[in-house]
N, C-alpha and C positions, 0 to 999 in steps of 0.2 A: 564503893570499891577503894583498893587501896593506893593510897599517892605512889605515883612513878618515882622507885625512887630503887634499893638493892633487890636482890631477886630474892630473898624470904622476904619481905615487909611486900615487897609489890605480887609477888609468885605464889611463891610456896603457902605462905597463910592462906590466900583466899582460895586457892586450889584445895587444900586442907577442909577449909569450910566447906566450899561445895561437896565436897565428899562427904562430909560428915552430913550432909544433910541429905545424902540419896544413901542413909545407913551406916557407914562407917565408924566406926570409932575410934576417936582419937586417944592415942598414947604419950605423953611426954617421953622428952627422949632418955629421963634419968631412968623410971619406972621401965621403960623398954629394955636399956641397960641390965635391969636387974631382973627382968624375966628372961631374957638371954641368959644368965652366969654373966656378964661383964662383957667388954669389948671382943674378947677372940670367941663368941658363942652369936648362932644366928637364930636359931631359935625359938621362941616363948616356951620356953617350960611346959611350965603348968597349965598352959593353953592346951598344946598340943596333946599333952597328956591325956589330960580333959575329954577333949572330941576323940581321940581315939577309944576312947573306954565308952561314950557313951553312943560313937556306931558301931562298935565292933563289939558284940556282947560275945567274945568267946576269948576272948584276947585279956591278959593279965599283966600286972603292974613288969613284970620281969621281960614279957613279949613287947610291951611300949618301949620299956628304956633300952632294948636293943634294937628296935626301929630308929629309935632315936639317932643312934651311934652309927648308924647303918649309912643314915642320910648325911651326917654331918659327916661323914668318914668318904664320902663320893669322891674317884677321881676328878679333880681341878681341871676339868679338861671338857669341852664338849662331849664328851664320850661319856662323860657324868652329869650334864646338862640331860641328857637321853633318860638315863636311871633315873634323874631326881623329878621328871617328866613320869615315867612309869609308876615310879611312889605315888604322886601325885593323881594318876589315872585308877589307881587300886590294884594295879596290875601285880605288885609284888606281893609274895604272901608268908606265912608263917605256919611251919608244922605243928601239929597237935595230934600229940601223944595220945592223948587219948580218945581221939578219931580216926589216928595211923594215915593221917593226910592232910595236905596243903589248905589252906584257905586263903582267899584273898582279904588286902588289909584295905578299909576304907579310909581315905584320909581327907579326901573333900568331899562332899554329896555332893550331887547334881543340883540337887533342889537349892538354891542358895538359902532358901528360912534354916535351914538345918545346920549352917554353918555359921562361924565365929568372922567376922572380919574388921581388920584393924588398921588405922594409920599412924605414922609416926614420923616424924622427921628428923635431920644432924642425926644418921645411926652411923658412926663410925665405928671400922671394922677395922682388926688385926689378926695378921696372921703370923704376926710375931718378927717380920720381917717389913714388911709393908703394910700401911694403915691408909684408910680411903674413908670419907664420908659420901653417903649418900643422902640427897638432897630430901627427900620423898621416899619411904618402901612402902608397904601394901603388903598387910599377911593375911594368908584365910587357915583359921584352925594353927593361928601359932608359925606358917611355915611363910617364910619372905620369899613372895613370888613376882614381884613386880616392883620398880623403882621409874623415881621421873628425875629426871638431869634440867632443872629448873636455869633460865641465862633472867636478868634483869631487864626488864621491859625498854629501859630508859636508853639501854644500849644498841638498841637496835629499832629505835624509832630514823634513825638516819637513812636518809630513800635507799643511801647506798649499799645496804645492810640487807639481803635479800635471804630466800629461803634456804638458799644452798649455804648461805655463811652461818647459818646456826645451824643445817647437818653439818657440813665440817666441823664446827668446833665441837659439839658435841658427841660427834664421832671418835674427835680425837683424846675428849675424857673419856668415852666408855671403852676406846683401845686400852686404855692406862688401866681402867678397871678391868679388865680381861687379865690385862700382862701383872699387877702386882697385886690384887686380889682376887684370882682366878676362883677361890675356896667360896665367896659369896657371891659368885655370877653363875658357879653351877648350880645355885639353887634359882634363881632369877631368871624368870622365863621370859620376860616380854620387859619393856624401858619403853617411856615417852621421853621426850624434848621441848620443851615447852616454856614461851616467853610472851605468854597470854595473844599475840597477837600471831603465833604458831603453834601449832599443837601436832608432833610428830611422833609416830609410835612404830616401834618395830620389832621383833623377835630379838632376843641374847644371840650372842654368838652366831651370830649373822650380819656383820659391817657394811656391807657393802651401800653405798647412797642410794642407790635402782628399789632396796629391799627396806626402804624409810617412807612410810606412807603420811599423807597430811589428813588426820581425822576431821579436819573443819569440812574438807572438799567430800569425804567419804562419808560423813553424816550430815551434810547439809545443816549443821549449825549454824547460827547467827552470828552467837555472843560466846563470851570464855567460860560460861554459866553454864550453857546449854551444853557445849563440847566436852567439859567434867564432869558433868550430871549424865550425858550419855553414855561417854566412854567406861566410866567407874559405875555404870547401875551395877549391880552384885549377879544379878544372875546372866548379864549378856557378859561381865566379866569370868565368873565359872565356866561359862560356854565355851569362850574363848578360849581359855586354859585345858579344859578337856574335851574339845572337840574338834577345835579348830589352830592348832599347831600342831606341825607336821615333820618329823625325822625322816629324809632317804638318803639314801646311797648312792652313790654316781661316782663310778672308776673307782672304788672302795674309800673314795671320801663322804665323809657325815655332813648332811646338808638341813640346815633347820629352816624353818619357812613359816611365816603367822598369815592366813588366810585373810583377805580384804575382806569388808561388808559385804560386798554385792556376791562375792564367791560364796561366804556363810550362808546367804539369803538362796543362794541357786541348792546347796548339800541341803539344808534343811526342805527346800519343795522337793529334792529326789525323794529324802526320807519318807517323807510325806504322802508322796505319790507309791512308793514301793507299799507301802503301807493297805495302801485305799485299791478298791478293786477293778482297776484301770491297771491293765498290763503294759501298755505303751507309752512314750513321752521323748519330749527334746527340749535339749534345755538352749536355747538361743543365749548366748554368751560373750560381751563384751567386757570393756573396760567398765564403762559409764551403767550397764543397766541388763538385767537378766528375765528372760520369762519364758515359764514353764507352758509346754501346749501340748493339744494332742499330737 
């Protein structure tokens, strides 16, 4: 492991590593650069191109690069967190003439063998006005859906140094990312927090400390191994992305929500049970532990 020392050499590398080694694949940040178009582009090109040509076999080079523009053109606004969620789910779709109606566009699979996924790190971003690096992003199919806000380990080996002092400060950079790069947070669905000896993850556009959960306590990891290798497996991360974040409305404000494990673990035994030929069920539901009965 890597000496306690700044938060890429002690953080961000070995976090890197362990991903790459449940699948991922690592990008340099120059080559990132340039499958974006440069610093004001989020992105990969020719990735996303890619995967949409080869699950969409009805959709042409002219329908892609207007999806393209579509997404990157999203209100900066949790209200474009929504849309760039809907892209993401297939929900959006594209006319064709010559079927004289809609279809939907795939742009992740479910199945994660079927998709592209990538790491990258230092991806700074501008919007021409304001420039932010992100420590860690996460694309599936080209499109930056996920970032980790890495603190150096060495700093918070101090007893006095508790879980709540790395969600505030961490808090208080992904406020900064909200407020002067709101254009690359509407595509960013989900951020960790993480200084190997914490591992905190929570929905975009959703601040609040109540709504910052600690993956070590929620998957029962050991080591900083086990907790990367869980949280980034590719297909409970796709799961996660489409099935388990949630948009409502409450007094006509837009309220974003990432479902805990033990909630995932309860929706999937509903599924499950609606499924199979048992008409009745309850789902006994706590903090700590869920079980499905007659």
């Amino acid at each position: 492991m890597a000496k306690l020392g700044n938060e890429r050499s002690s953080v961000q590398n070995i976090l890197i590593q362990y991903a790459c080694e449940v699948g991922w694949e690592y990008i340099k940040p120059e080559e990132a650069e340039r499958l974006r178009g440069g610093r004001t582009g989020l992105i990969f090109r020719e990735v996303f191109s890619d995967r949409l040509a080869r699950m969409n076999d009805f959709i042409d080079s002219t329908m892609i690069e207007e999806k393209m523009k579509e997404i990157e053109r999203l209100p900066a606004r949790k209200e474009g967190n929504l849309q760039a969620w809907e892209y993401l789910k297939g929900l959006k779709t594209v006319f064709l003439q010559s079927e004289n109606r809609e279809r939907n566009v795939k742009i992740i699979d479910k199945n994660a063998k079927n998709n592209i996924y990538q790491v990258t790190d230092e991806f700074s971003y501008t919007n021409g006005m304001k420039t932010n690096r992100y420590d860690v992003v996460f694309l599936i199919n080209g499109v930056p859906v996920f970032f980790v806000e890495s603190k150096a380990v060495a700093k918070f080996l101090n007893r006095n140094v508790d879980r709540e002092s790395i969600i505030a400060e961490a808090l208080d950079q992904i406020r900064r990312y909200h407020n002067e790069t709101p254009e690359a947070m509407t595509l960013f669905q989900v951020f960790t927090a993480t200084n190997i000896i914490n591992f905190l993850y929570a929905a975009t556009w959703n601040l609040q400390a109540k709504s910052i959960f600690n993956w070590r306590t929620e998957s029962k990891a050991k080591t900083f191994e086990e907790l990367v290798k869980s949280f980034f497996d590719r297909q409970r991360l796709t799961d996660m992305l489409l099935n388990f974040i949630m948009f409502t409305r409450q007094d006509d404000e837009l309220i974003k929500v990432i479902l805990r494990p033990h909630q995932m673990r309860a929706v999937d035994k509903i599924v499950d049970r609606a499924a199979s030929k048992k008409k009745r069920a309850l789902i006994w539901h706590t903090k700590e532990a869920e079980r499905l009965t007659r």
